[in-house]
C-alpha positions in Angstrom: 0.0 0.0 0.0 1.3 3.3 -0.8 2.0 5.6 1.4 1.0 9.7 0.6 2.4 12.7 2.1 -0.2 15.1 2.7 0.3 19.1 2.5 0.4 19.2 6.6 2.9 16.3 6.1 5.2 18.3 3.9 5.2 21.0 6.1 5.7 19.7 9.0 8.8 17.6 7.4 9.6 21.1 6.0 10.3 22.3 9.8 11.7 19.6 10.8 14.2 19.5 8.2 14.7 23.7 8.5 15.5 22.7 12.0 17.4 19.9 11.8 19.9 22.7 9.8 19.9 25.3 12.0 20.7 22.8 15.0 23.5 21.6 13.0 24.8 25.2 12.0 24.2 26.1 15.9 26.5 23.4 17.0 29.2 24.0 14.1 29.3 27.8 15.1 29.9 27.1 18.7 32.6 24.9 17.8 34.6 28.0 16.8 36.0 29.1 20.1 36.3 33.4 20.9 39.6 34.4 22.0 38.8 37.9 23.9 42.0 40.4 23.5 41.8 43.5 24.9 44.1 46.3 22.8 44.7 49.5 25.3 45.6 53.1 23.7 45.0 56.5 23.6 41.9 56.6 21.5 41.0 60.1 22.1 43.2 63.0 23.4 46.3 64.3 23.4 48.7 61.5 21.8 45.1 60.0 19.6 47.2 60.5 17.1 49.7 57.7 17.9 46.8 55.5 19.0 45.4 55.5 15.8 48.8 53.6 14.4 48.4 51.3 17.0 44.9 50.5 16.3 46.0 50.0 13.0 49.0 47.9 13.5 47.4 45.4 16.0 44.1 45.0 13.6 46.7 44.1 10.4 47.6 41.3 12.6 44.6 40.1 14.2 43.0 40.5 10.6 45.7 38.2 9.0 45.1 35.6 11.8 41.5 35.3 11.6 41.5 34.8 7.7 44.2 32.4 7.9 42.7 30.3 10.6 43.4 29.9 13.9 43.8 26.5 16.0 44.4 26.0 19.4 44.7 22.2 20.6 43.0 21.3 17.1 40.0 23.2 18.1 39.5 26.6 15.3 39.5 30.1 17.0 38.8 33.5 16.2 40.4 36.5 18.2 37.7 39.2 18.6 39.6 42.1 19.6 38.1 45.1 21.7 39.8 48.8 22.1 39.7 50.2 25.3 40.2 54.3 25.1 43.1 55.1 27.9 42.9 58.9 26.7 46.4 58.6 27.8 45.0 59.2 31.4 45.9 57.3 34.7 42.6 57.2 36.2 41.2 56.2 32.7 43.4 53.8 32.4 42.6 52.2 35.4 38.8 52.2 35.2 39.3 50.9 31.3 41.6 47.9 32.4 39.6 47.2 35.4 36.5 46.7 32.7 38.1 44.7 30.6 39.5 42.2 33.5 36.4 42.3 35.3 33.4 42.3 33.1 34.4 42.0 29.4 37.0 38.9 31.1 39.8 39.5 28.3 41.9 36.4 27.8 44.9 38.7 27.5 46.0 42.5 26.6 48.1 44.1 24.2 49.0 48.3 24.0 49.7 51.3 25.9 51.9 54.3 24.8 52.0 56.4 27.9 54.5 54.7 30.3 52.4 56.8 33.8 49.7 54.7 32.8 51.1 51.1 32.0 52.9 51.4 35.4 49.5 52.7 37.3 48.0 49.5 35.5 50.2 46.9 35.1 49.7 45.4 38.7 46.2 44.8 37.7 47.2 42.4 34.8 49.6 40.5 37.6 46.9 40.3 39.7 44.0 39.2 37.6 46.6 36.8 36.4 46.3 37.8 32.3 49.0 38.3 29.9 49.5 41.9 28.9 52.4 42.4 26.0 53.2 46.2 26.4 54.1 47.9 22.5 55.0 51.0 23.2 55.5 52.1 26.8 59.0 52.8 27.4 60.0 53.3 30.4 63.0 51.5 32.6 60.7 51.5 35.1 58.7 48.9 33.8 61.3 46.3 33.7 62.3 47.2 37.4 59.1 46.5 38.4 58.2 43.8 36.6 61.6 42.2 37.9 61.6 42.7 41.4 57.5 42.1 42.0 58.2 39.0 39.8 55.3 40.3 37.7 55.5 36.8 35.5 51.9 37.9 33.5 53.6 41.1 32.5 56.1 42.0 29.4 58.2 44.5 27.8 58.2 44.6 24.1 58.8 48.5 23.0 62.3 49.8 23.0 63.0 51.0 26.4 64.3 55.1 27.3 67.6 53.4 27.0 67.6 51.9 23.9 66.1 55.2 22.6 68.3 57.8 24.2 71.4 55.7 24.0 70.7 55.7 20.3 70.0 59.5 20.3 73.0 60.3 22.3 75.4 58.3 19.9 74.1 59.9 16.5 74.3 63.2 18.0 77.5 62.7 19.3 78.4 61.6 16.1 77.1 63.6 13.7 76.5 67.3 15.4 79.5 66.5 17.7 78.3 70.0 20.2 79.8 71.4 22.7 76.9 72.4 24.6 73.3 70.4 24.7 70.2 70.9 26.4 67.8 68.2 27.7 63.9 69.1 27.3 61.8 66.2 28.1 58.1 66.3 29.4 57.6 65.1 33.5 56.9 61.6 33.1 58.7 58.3 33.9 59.5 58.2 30.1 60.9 61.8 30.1 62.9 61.1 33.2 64.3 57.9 31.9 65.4 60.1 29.2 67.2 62.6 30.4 69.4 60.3 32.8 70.4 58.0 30.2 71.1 60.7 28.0 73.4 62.5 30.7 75.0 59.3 31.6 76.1 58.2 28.0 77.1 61.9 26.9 78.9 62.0 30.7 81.0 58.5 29.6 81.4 58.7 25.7 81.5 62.4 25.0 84.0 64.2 27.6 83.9 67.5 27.1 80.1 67.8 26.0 78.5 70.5 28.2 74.6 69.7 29.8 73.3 73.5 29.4 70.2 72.8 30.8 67.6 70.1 31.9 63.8 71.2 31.9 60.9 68.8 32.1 57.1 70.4 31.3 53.9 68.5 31.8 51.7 66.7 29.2 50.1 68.6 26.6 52.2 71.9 27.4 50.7 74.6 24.9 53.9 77.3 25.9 57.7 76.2 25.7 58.5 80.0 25.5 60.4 80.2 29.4 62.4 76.3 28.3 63.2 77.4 24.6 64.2 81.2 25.7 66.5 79.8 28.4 68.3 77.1 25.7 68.9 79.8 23.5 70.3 81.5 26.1 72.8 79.2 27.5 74.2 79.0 23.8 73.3 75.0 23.5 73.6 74.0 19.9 71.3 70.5 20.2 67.8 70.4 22.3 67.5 66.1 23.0 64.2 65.3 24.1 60.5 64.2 24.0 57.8 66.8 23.7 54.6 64.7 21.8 51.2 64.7 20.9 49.5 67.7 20.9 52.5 69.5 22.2 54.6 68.4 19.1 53.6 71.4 16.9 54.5 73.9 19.8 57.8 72.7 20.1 58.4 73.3 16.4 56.7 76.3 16.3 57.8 78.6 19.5 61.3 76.8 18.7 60.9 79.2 14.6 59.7 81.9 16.3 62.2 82.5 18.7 64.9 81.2 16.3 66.2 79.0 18.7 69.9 78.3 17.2 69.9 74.7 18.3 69.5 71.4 16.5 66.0 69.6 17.8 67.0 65.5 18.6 63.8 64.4 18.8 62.9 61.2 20.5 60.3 60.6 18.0 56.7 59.8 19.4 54.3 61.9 17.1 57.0 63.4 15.1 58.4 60.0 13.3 55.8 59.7 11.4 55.4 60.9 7.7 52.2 62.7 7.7 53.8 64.8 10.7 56.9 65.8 8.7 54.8 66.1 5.5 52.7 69.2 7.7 55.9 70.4 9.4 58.3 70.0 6.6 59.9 73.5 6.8 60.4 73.4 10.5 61.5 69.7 10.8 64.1 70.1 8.1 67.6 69.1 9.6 65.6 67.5 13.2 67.1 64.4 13.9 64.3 61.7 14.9 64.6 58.7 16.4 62.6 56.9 13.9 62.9 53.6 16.3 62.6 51.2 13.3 63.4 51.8 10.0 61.0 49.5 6.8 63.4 46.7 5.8 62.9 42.9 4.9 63.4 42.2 8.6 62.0 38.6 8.3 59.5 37.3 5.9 56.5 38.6 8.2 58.3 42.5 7.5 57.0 43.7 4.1 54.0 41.7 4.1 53.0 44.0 7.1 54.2 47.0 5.6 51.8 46.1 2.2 48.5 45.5 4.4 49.2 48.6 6.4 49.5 50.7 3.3 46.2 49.3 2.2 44.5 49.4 5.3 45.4 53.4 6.4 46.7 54.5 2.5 49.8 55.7 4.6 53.4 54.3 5.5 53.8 52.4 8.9 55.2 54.1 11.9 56.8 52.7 14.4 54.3 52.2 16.8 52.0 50.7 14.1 54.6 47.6 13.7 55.2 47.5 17.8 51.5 46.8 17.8 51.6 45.1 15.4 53.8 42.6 17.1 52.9 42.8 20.5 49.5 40.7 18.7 52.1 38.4 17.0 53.4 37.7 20.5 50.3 37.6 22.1 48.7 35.3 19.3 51.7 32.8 19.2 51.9 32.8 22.7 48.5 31.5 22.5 49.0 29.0 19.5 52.1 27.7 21.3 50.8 27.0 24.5 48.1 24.6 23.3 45.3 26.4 25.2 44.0 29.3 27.2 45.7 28.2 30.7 47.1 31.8 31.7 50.2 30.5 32.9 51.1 28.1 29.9 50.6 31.1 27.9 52.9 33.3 29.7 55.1 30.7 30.2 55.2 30.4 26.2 55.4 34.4 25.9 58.8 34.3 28.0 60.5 31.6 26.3 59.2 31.7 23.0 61.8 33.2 20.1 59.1 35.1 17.7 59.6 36.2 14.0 58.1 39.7 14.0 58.0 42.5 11.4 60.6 43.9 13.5 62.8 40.7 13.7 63.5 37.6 15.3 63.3 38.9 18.7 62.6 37.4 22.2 62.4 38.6 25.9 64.9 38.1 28.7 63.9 35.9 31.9 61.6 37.1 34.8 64.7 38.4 36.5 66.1 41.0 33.8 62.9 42.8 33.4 60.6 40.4 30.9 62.4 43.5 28.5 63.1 42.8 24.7 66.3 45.3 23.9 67.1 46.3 20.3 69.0 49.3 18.7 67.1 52.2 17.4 67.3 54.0 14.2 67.9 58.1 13.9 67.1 59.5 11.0 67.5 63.5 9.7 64.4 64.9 7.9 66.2 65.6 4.8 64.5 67.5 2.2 61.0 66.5 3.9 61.9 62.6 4.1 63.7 60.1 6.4 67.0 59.7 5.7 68.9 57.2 8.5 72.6 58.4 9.8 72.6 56.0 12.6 73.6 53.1 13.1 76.8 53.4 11.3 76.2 50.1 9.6 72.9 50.9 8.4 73.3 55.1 6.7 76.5 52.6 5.0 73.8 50.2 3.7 71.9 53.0 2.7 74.4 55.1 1.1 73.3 58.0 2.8 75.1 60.5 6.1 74.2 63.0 8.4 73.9 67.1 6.3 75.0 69.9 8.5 73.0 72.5 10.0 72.3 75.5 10.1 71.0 77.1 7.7 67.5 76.7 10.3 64.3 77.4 9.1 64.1 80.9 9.4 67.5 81.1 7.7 66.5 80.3 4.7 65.4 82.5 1.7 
């Protein structure tokens, strides 16, 4: 006897069916697993300028990841990454990172550019036990503390004030080879780190080199009239320091009107990048920068990088783009390698992992030497409106290109 479906029948087979689908697509979506990283930067405010190239770094990697696939144990991943505005603020800082730790429940953090706020913050990472892979805070004092709390959940990726300044104290030393210098540095861990390396390299390696003066302002100082009329007064030929953000354009600016006859060293935050000097480009001519990286085939993950970020923002990379970039390799791979989300095998993996970066092959030291990952820097001279590297030695000789004397300054010329 043959059996008929009727219409009620279809339907209700229809359902089923339509069901029987969705459950299936329910279940194959939930195998997916969601890795929660938290990226930390100064969205808004004075230094929202550098945040933006860390946004933009961090995404390029978190965007390759994701379309190339991600497993962890054999089980596929995606890293759903979520920006917490800092607005380069302590306080912020703190209420932002508490969020993230407490309610959002990160798996682990990436960021910061400010080094007052990574210190106010970082004992929360420690204590919440999650990795955090600073990119771009700078300060010794990060190390040191990470060292001797034994702060095992916490590392050290961007250049240190000594890798910077000892850089920045070389080429000038070098190059400019003054008599007398002045330090002018904003009042911040950073800043402070700054101008005690710098005195304590030029002290060893430069006998004879005269420290005219040593001013620090506060963040987002809009008048550098009573620092830049007292360099010019004590007759110092080089000003070696770090004024950023919204500051930046002051520094250039008071520093033409008051035709200040010193060469400005500049540790680089803001001013590095291209679009700065492209707006600038009569002022900066002659500043030496410390340019911290400089776009090379560094290791096969370098121009890759440099391609999707050029795509992604239509401009050239800055430093802090590839540190954030990396601090995301390291964070991912730290991850990957550890086989799972277990906080301590991932940090574990973080600390004795060797990583291939856009920025090299690089690794930290142990627990005890700071959890810090030491490279040399690269000064360039803004010659003619673009980069042009004189230090190291071994790279302006790869180049082909030197150090150009100044004067004539910007209000010299015709």
């Amino acid at each position: 006897m043959r059996r008929h479906t009727t219409p009620i029948g279809l339907a209700l087979l229809t359902v089923a069916l339509l069901g029987a689908a969705l459950a299936w697509r329910e279940s194959g979506a939930q195998d997916v697993g969601e890795i929660r990283m938290g990226g930390f930067a100064p969205i808004t405010g004075i230094s929202a300028d550098i945040g933006a190239q860390m946004k933009n770094g961090a995404e390029v990697a978190i965007e390759r990841a994701n379309q190339q696939g991600l497993r962890i144990a054999g089980k596929p991943y995606r890293i759903r990454l979520t920006w917490y505005d800092d607005e380069g603020k302590g306080d912020t800082g703190l209420n932002v990172v508490t969020r993230a730790l407490t309610v959002d429940k990160i798996h682990i953090g990436i960021g910061f550019i400010s080094s007052d706020v990574f210190i106010r913050v970082m004992d929360e990472f420690q204590k919440h036990a999650i990795p955090i892979v600073d990119c771009c805070a700078a300060s010794m004092k990060i190390g040191d503390k990470i060292a001797q709390q034994k702060m095992q959940y916490v590392f050290q990726l961007s250049p240190t004030a000594r890798d910077m300044a000892v850089s920045m104290a070389a080429a000038v030393a070098a190059s400019v080879k003054p008599q007398k210098v002045a330090l002018l540095n904003e009042n911040t861990d950073g800043g402070r780190d700054f101008s005690r390396v710098s005195r304590e390299w030029l002290g060893a390696n430069a006998r004879g080199v005269e420290i005219v003066t040593d001013d620090f302002v506060e963040r987002g100082v809009t008048d550098l009239t009573p620092q830049l009329t007292k360099i010019k007064r004590a007759g110092a030929q080089v000003i070696i320091g770090e004024i950023y953000g919204s500051s930046a354009p002051v520094l250039y600016n008071q520093w033409a009107e008051l035709r200040v006859p010193a060469l400005v060293a500049h540790m680089g935050a803001t001013v590095s990048a291209q679009d700065f000097i492209d707006k600038h480009r009569a002022l900066m001519e002659g500043s030496l920068i410390n340019n911290r990286w400089w776009p090379a085939r560094y290791t096969e993950l370098s121009e890759p990088t440099l391609a999707a970020y050029k795509k992604k923002t239509g401009v050239d990379a800055t430093n802090f783009a590839v540190q954030a970039h990396d601090a995301a390799v390291v964070a991912i791979e730290g991850l990957v390698r550890a086989g799972s989300l277990d906080v301590d095998k991932v940090a574990a993996q973080i600390e004795s992992g060797t990583f291939t970066l856009a920025w090299g092959t690089r690794k930290f030291q142990p627990l005890a030497e700071g959890h810090r990952m030491p490279i040399e820097t690269v000064i360039v001279q803004v010659q003619n409106g673009k980069k042009v590297p004189i230090y190291p030695p071994t790279l302006a000789a790869r180049e082909g290109t030197k150090y150009v004397t100044v004067p004539p300054y910007a209000w010299e010329k015709k």
